[in-house]
C-alpha positions as CSV (number, residue, x, y, z in Angstrom):
1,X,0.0,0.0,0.0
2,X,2.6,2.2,0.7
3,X,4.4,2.4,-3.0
4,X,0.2,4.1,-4.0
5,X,0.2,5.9,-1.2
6,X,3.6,7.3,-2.3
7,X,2.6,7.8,-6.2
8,X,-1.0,9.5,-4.8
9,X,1.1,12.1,-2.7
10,X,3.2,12.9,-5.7
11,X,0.1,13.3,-7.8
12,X,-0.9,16.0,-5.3
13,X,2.2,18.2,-4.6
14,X,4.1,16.1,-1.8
15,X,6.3,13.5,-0.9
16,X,3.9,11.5,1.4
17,X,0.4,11.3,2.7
18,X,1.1,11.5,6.5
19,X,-1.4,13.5,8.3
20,X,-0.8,17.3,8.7
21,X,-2.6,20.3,9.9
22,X,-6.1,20.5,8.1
23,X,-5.3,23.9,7.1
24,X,-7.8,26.5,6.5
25,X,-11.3,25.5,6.5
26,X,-14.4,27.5,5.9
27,X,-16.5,28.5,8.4
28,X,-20.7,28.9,8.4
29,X,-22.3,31.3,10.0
30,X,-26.1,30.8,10.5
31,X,-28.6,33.0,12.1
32,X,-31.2,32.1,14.3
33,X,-33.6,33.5,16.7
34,X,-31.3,33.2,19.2
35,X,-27.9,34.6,17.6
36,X,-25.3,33.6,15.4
37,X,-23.5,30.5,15.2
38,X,-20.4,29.5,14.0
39,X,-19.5,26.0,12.3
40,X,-16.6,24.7,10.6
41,X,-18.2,23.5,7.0
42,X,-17.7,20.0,7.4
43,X,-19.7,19.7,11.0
44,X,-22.1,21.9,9.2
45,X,-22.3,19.0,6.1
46,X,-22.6,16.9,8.8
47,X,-26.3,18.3,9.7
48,X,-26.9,17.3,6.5
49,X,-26.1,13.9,7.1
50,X,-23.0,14.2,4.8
51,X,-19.4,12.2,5.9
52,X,-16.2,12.8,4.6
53,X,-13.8,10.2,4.1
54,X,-11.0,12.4,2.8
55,X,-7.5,11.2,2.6
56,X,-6.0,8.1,4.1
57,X,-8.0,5.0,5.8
58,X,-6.1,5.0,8.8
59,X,-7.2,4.3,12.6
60,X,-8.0,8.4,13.6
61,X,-10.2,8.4,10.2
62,X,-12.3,5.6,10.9
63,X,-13.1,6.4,14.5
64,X,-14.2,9.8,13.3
65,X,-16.3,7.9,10.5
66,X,-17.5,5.1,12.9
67,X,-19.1,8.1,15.7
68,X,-20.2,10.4,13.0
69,X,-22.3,7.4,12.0
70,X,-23.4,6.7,14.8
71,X,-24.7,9.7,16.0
72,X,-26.6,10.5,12.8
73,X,-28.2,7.1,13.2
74,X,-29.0,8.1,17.1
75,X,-30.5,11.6,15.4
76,X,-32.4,9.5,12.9
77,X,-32.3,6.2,12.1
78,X,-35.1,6.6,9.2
79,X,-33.2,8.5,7.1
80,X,-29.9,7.9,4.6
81,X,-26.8,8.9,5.1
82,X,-24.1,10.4,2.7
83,X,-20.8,8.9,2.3
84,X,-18.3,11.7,0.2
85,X,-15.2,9.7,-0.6
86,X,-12.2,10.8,-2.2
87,X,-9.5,8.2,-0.3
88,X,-6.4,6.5,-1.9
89,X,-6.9,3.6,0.3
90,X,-5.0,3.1,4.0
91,X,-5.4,0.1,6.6
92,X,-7.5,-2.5,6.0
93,X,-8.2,-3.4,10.1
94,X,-9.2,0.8,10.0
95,X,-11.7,0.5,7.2
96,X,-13.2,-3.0,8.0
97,X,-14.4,-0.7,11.0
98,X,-15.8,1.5,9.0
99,X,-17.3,-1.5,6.9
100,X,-19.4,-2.8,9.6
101,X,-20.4,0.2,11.1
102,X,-21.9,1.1,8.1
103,X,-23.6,-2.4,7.7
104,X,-24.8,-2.3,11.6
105,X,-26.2,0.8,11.5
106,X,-30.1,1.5,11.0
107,X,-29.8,4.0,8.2
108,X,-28.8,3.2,4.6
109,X,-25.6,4.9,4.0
110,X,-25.2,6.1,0.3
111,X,-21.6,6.3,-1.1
112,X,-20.2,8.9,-3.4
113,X,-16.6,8.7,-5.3
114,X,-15.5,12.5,-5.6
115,X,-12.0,12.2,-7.1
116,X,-10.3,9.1,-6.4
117,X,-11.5,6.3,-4.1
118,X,-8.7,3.2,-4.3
119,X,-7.9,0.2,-2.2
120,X,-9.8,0.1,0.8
121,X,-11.4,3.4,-0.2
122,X,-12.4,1.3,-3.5
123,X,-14.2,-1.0,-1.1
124,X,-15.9,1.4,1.4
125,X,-17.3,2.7,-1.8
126,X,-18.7,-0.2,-3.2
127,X,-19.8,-1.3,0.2
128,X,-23.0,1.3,0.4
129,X,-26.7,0.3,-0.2
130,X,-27.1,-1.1,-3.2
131,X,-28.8,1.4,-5.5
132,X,-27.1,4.1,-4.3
133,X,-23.9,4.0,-4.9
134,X,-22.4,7.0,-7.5
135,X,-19.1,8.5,-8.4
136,X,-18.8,11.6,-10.3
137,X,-17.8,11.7,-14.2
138,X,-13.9,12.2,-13.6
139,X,-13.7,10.1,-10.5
140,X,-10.9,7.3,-10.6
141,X,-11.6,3.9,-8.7
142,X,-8.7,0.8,-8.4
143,X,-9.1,-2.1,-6.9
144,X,-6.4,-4.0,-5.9
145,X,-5.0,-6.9,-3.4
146,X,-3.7,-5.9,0.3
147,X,-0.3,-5.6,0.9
148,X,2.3,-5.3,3.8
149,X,5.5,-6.6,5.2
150,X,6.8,-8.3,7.9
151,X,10.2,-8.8,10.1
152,X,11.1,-10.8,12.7
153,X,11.8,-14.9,13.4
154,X,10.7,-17.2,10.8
155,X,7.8,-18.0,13.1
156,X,6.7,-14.7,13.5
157,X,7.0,-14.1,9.2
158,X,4.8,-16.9,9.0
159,X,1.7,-15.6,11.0
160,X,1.6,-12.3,9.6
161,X,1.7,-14.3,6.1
162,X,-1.1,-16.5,7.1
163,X,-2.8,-12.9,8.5
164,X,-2.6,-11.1,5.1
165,X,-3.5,-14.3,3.1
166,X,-6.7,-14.2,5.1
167,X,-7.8,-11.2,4.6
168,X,-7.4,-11.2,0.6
169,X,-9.3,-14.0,0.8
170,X,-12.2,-12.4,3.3
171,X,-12.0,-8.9,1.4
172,X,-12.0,-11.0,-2.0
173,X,-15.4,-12.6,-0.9
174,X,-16.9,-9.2,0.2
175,X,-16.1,-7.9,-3.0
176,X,-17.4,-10.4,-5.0
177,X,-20.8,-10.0,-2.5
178,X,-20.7,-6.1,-3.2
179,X,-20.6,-6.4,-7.1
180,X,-21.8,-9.6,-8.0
181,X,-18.8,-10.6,-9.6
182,X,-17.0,-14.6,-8.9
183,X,-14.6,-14.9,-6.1
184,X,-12.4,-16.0,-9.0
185,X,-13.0,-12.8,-11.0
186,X,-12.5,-10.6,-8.2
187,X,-8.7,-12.2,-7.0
188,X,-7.4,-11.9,-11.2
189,X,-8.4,-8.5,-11.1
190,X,-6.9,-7.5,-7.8
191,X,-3.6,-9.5,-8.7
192,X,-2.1,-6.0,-9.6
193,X,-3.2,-2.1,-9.3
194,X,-6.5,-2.1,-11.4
195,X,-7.7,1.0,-12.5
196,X,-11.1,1.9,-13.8
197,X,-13.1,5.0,-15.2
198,X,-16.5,5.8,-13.0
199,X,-18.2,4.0,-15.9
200,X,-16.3,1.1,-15.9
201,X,-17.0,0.9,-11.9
202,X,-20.5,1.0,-13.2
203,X,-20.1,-2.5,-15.7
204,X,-17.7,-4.0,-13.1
205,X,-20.5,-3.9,-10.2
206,X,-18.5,-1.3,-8.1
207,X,-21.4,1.2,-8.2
208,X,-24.6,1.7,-9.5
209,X,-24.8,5.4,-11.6
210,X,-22.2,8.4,-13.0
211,X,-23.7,11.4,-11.7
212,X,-23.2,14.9,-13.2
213,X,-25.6,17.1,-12.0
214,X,-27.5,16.7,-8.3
215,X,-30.9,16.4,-10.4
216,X,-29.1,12.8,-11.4
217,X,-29.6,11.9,-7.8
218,X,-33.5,11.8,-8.4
């Protein structure tokens, strides 16, 4: 994972995708009865029922993903929620969290690629309600087979072999559940980096519509 990771930082103006500052962001002010308030524009999204996943798949993203869902489901579990990614992928323990949270939750949870969602971020995509899942016109997906390394005794090589080997095979089968694809299609096309157009992600089973305007949403 980390040789994309690398080759996504580059694509951006860097040398790596370790987290930094979040910079500037916007802030809303709303009016009320009551006065003004403040919000930074992403907790304002967020009334909206609208989650970022921006950036790598790592352990701080996913526990901000995993409560943000949460507490939209405890505000309402009748109605969907918005998944915004634009992700080159990240830990695969960090974004099977995210996985289930999405599955246990009450709400349906509607995915959206804006930009680039690979690896894991390929799967958290493909991994919303069926129906609605979308990527915009320009949006890049790739799908491809963990990776990691190991050091250590012979013994200790071994397990964390037999650990990754089990999850290509688990993540492989989830896969193949999200798109409808074979188990068998899903491990040759993961073998190496495999990109796709959003309209290819749309044949391959990935998502369900291209959207270029918001009245496509209807």
């Amino acid at each position: 994972m980390q040789r994309f990771t690398d080759f996504y930082a580059s694509m951006h103006g860097g040398d790596s995708v370790t987290p930094t500052a979040l910079g500037y962001i916007p802030m809303v002010i709303e009016q009320s009865g009551r006065g003004e308030r403040a919000y930074d524009i992403y907790s304002r999204l967020l009334k909206e029922r609208v989650i970022f996943l921006v950036g790598p798949v790592n352990d701080q993203s996913a526990n901000v993903i995993v409560a943000q869902l949460l507490f939209l489901e405890s505000e309402n579990p009748d109605k969907d929620v918005a998944l915004y990614i634009n992700s080159p992928g990240g830990s695969v323990y960090a974004g099977m969290a995210i996985y289930d949270t999405m599955r246990f939750i009450k709400p349906e949870v509607s995915t959206l690629c804006t930009g680039l969602a690979a690896s894991m971020g390929a799967f958290l995509l493909s991994a919303g309600t069926k129906g609605k899942r979308f990527s915009l016109p320009n949006s890049r997906i790739m799908i491809h087979q963990p990776s990691g390394g190991a050091q250590g005794q012979a013994t200790d090589i071994q397990i964390q072999a037999r650990e990754i080997l089990d999850l290509r095979e688990r993540l492989n089968a989830m896969l193949a559940e999200n798109t409808g694809q074979t188990v068998e299609r899903i491990a040759l096309d993961t073998e190496r980096d495999n990109f796709m157009s959003a309209q290819d992600a749309v044949s391959y089973g990935l998502i369900d519509k291209v959207l270029t305007s918001r009245a496509d949403t209807a």
